[in-house]
N, C-alpha and C positions, 0 to 999 in steps of 0.2 A: 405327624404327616410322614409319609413311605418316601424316597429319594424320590424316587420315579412319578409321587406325583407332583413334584414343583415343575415338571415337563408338561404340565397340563394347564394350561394358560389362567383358566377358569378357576384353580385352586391355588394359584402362585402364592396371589398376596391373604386369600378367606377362605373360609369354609361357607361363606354367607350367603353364595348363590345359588338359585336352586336350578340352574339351566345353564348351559354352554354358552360361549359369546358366538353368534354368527360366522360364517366364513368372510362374509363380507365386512362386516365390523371390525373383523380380526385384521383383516386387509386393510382398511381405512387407517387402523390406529397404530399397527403397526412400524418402529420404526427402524427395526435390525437391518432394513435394507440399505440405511445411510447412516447409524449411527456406529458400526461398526468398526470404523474410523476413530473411536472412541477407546479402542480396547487399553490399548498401551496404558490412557491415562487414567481407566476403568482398575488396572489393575495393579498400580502405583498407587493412586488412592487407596483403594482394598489392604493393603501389606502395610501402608503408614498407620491405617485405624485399626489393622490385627495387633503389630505393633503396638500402639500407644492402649489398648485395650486389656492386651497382656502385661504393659508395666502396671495397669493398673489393677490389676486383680482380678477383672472383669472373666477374664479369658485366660484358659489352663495353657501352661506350657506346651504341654502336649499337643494340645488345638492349633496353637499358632503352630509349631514345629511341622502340622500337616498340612494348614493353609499356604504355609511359606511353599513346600514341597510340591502341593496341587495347583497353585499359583504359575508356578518354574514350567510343571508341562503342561498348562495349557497355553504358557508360549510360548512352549515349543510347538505346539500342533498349530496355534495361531500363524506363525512365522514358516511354518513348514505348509500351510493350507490345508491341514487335515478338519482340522475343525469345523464339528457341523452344525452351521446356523440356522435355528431354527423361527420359524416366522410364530407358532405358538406360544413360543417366548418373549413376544414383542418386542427387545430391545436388547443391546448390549449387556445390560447390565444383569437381567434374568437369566442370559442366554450364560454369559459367568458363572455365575452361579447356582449356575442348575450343573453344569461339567466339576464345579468343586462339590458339588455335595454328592455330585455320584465318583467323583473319585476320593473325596476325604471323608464321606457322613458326616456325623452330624458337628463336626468341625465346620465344616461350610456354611448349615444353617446359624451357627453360631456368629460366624462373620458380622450377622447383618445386626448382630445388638448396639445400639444406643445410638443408630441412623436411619434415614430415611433412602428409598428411589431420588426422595425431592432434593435433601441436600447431595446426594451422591451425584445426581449428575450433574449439577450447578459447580460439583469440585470439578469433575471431569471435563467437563468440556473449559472451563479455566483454565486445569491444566494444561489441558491438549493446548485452547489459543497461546498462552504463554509461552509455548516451548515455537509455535507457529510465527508469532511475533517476532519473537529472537532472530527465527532465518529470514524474514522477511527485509529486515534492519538493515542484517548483514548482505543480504542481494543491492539494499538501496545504497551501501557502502562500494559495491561494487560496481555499479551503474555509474555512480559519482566519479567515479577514477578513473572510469572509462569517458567517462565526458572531459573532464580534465584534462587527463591525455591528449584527447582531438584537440581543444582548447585549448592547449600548449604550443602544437604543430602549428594552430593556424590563427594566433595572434598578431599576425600583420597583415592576415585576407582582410581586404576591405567586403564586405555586404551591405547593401542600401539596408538603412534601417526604416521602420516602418511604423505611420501610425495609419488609420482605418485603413490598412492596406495602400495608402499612397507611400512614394519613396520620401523619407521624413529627413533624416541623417546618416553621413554613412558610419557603422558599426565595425569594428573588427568580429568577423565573425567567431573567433574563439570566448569574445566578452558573451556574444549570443548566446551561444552554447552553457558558459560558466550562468546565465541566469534561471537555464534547469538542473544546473546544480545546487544554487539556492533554493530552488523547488523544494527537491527531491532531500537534502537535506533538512528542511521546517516537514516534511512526509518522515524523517524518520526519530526527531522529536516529538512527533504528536504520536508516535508508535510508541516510542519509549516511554512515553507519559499514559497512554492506553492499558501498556503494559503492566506499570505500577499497580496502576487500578485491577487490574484482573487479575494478580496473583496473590486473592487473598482467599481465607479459607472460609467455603461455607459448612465443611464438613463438622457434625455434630450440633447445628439448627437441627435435626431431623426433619420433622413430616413440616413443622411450623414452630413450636414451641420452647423448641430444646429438648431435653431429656433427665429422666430421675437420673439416669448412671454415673458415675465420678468420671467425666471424660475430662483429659487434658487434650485442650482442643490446641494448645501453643506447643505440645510436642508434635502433634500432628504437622501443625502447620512451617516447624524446623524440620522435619524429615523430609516436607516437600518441597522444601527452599523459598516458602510463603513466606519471605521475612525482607526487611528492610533494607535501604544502605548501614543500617546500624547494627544490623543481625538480629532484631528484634522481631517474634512473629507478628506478622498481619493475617488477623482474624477477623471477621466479620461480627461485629458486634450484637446485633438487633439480630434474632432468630426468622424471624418474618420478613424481614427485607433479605435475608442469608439467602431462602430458599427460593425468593420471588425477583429477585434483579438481577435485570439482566445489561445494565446499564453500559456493563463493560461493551456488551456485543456488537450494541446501539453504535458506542462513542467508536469502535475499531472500523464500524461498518465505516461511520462517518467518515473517519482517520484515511480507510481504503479508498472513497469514492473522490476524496480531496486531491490524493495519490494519483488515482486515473483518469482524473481530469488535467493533471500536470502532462500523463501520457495523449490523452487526445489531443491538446493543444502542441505539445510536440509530432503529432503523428500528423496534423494536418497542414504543418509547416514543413515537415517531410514531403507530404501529398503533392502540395507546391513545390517548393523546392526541387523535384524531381520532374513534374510536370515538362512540357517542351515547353510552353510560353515561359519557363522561369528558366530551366536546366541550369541549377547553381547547385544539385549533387547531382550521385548518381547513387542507388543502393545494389549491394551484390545481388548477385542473380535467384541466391537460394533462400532471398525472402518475398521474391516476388514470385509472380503467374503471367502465363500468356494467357492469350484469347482462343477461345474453341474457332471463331471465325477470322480475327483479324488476324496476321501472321505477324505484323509487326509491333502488336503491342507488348508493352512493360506494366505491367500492372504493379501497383505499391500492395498488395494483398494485407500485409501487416501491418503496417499504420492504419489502414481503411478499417482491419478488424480490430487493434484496439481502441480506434473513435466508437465503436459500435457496443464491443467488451465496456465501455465505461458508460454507457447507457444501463446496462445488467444491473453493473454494480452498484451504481444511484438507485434504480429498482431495487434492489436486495435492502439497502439501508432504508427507504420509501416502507419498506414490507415490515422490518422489522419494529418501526417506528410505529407504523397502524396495528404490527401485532400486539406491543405493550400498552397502547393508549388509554384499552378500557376495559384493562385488568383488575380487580379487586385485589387484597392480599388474600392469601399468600399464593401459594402454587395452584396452579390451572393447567389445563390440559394443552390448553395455546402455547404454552412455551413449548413442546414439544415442534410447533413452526420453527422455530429458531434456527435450527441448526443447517436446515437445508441452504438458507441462501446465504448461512455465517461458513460454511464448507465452501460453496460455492465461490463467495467471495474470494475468500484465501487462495482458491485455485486458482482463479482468475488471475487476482493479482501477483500470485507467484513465478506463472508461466510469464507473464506481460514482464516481468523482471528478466527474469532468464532471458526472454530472446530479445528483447533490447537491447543488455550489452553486448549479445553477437551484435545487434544490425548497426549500433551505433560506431560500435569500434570498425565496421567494415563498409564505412559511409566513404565514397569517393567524393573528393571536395574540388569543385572548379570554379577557381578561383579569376577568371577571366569574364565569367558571364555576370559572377557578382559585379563585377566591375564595370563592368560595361552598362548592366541596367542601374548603378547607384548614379554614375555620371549622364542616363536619361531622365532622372528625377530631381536634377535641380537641387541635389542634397549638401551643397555647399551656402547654398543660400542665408541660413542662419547663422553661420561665419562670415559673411559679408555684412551681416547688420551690427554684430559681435565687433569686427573691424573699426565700422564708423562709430560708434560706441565710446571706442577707444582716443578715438579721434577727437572725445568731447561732444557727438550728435547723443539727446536723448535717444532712450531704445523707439519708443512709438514712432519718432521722426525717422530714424536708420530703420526702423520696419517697413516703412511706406515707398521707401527712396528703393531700396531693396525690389520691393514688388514693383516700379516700374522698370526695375532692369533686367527680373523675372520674366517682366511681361515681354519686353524686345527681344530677349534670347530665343524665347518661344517664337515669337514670329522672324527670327532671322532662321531658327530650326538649330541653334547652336547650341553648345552651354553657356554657365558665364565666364567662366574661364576664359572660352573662346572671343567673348567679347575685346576689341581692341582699347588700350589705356584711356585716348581721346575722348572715348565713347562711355566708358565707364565715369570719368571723369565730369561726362556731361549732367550724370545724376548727383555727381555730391565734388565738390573742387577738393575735397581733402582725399580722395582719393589717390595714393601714388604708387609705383612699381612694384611696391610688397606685394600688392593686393593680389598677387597671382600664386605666391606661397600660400596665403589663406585661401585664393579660391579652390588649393590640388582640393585632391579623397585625402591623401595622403598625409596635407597639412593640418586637412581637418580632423582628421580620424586623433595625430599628433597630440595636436592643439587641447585634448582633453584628458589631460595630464594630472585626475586630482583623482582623490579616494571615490572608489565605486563607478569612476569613467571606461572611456573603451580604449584608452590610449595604450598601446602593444605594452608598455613600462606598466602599468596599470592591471592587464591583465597578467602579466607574468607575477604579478606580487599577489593576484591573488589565487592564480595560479599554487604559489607555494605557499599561501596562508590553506587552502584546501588539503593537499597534499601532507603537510604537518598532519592537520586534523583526522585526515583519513588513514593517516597510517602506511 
């Protein structure tokens, strides 16, 4: 075969057809228009199997020495944009390969001994996620430090804490905060665990089976740093499953939608929070929107579109699940779906990283309006039953006594605070003049002074147990 005709789509991989593929089919199947994205890790892979092909006798000196060279410029033309992508090449990896054989001959066609398309791209796009993963880690490391920090500043804000949206107890708001950095840290464990898993090698499965040639598939997989805490290559054992799992993609998607559901539920407590019925933040102006009609509106723009972004993402991982369900082994032309919504994914949630830490580090906190709606909701309440408790009242009986003092506050239109001692008094005789330290925010917030509470002593310890860890 001539250089010139591996540019001919129809004779890339046979001489077996006796007709041209369609314009339109060529359009359908083709996928150079997203997976180009892929080059970098197209041609890393390519240089580790020239490499390990030439220690092995497989491949002349000579060859690699031209590979290695025709490699260098086309990325340079890659990274300078000269490079011209062609759609009759269907994909990344022809579209390589057809610029190395017309600049090194028959060095280039040589490359492709003792692999497949099938394991090549299951290396490539591994590699690409792995190196994807790593920066994702490291943004979720940086979001966390950003939360900390607010979390630090503002571990003595009292915030009405919340269950179905009633005011429940009041919170320091920086504990608030520190419990999406539990999130966000268990998102960048299941990454790190994702990670493992997809950096191992499929390369040298070939089409399905393996191959006759002497490949050393463990030098490979050490030149791409597919190796363990122990330095040990992770290779892909079973040939068949090398070229056909896509598990890792599956488990990252999963790993990502778990991540942006941590974001939505933070973005709609923003939503709130900034709203006028709550106004307990306010966010800078250059992550929101006005109104084409209203003149005075603040729109949250950014939290509203990451509620929406983590809808995508759940879809993408939805997609990739029904793409693998009712595959046979080994490689199918279905995995070719894959990569759209695993690209997607990653952009998604890489951008949602990035401008979070701007908007979270540039959260204005008002710390008066918290205050003022945790002491409309009665949220010292469970401190008063806590109280009588101690006084020797079972809890069920200090529950009950409790709620009819609830219920008076409400109709005098006071808190219980405001209640006078007499009158307090009149629900339980153990009642005495303490009871107005336990009824503060201030006494209550205090008051819960133990491992994983919200008491300001509480958050600052783990305040600096984060801190440590993050580095």
């Amino acid at each position: 075969m001539s250089t010139n005709q591996l540019d001919k789509k129809s004779e890339a991989w046979s001489a077996l057809f006796s007709e041209p593929m369609s314009e339109l089919v060529k359009r359908y199947t083709a996928s150079v228009g997203f997976d180009q994205r892929l080059w970098k890790a197209d041609i890393t892979g390519s240089l580790a199997h020239a490499d390990m092909l030439c220690a092995q006798g497989i491949l002349g000196t000579e060859d690699h020495a031209f590979i290695v060279r025709g490699m260098a410029q086309i990325t340079a033309e890659i990274e300078a944009g000269t490079f011209e992508w062609k759609l009759d090449l269907e994909d990344v990896h022809l579209n390589i390969e057809a610029r190395l054989t017309t600049l090194v001959g028959d060095a280039g066609k040589r490359l492709h001994t003792g692999r497949s398309r099938n394991d090549q791209v299951a290396t490539d796009v591994r590699l690409w996620l792995r190196d994807e993963i790593a920066a994702l880690i490291e943004l979720l490391a940086e979001l966390q430090r950003v939360l900390v920090g607010v979390a630090d500043a503002n571990a003595e804000v009292i915030l009405p804490g919340f269950t179905h949206l009633q005011v429940a107890q009041p919170v320091s708001f920086g504990h608030h905060l520190l419990a999406y950095v539990e999130m966000f840290a268990r998102d960048a464990e299941r990454l790190l665990d994702v990670r493992r898993r997809t950096n191992r090698l499929p390369l040298g499965a070939a089409a399905l089976a393996g191959t006759s040639y002497p490949l050393d598939r463990e030098r490979v997989a050490r030149t791409l740093g597919m190796v363990d805490a122990d330095g040990r290559a992770c290779v892909c054992q079973n040939s068949l499953d090398a070229v056909s799992d896509r598990d890792f993609a599956m488990e990252f998607a999963a790993a990502a939608s778990i991540c942006m559901i941590h974001f939505s539920r933070l973005s709609e407590e923003l939503v709130l929070w900034m709203s006028q019925s709550f106004g307990f933040i306010d966010l800078a102006d250059r992550f929101c929107t006005g109104s084409s009609i209203m003149p005075q509106k603040k729109n949250p723009d950014v939290p509203e579109l990451a509620r929406g972004k983590t809808g995508r993402v759940v879809g993408h991982l939805m997609g990739l699940l029904m793409l693998m369900k009712g595959q046979p082994l080994a490689y199918n032309k279905d995995n070719q779906e894959d990569k759209e919504p695993l690209f997607d994914t990653v952009d998604t949630l890489r951008d949602t990283l990035r401008i979070f830490c701007e908007l979270v580090a540039g959260i204005t906190v008002k710390p008066e309006a918290m205050e003022r709606a945790a002491l409309r909701g009665y949220a010292t309440a469970t401190d008063l039953a806590d109280y009588l408790v101690k006084k020797g009242l079972p809890f069920r009986d200090a529950h009950e006594v409790v709620a009819h003092a609830v219920k008076l506050a409400i109709q005098q239109g006071c808190d219980l605070s405001a209640l006078p001692l007499d009158v307090l008094r009149g629900f339980h005789a153990g009642i005495g003049d303490d009871v107005f330290a336990v009824l503060s925010l201030r006494g209550s917030l205090n008051a819960r002074d133990v491992l994983g509470g919200t008491a300001p002593n509480q958050v600052r310890a783990q305040v600096a147990r984060h801190r440590a860890r993050l580095g």
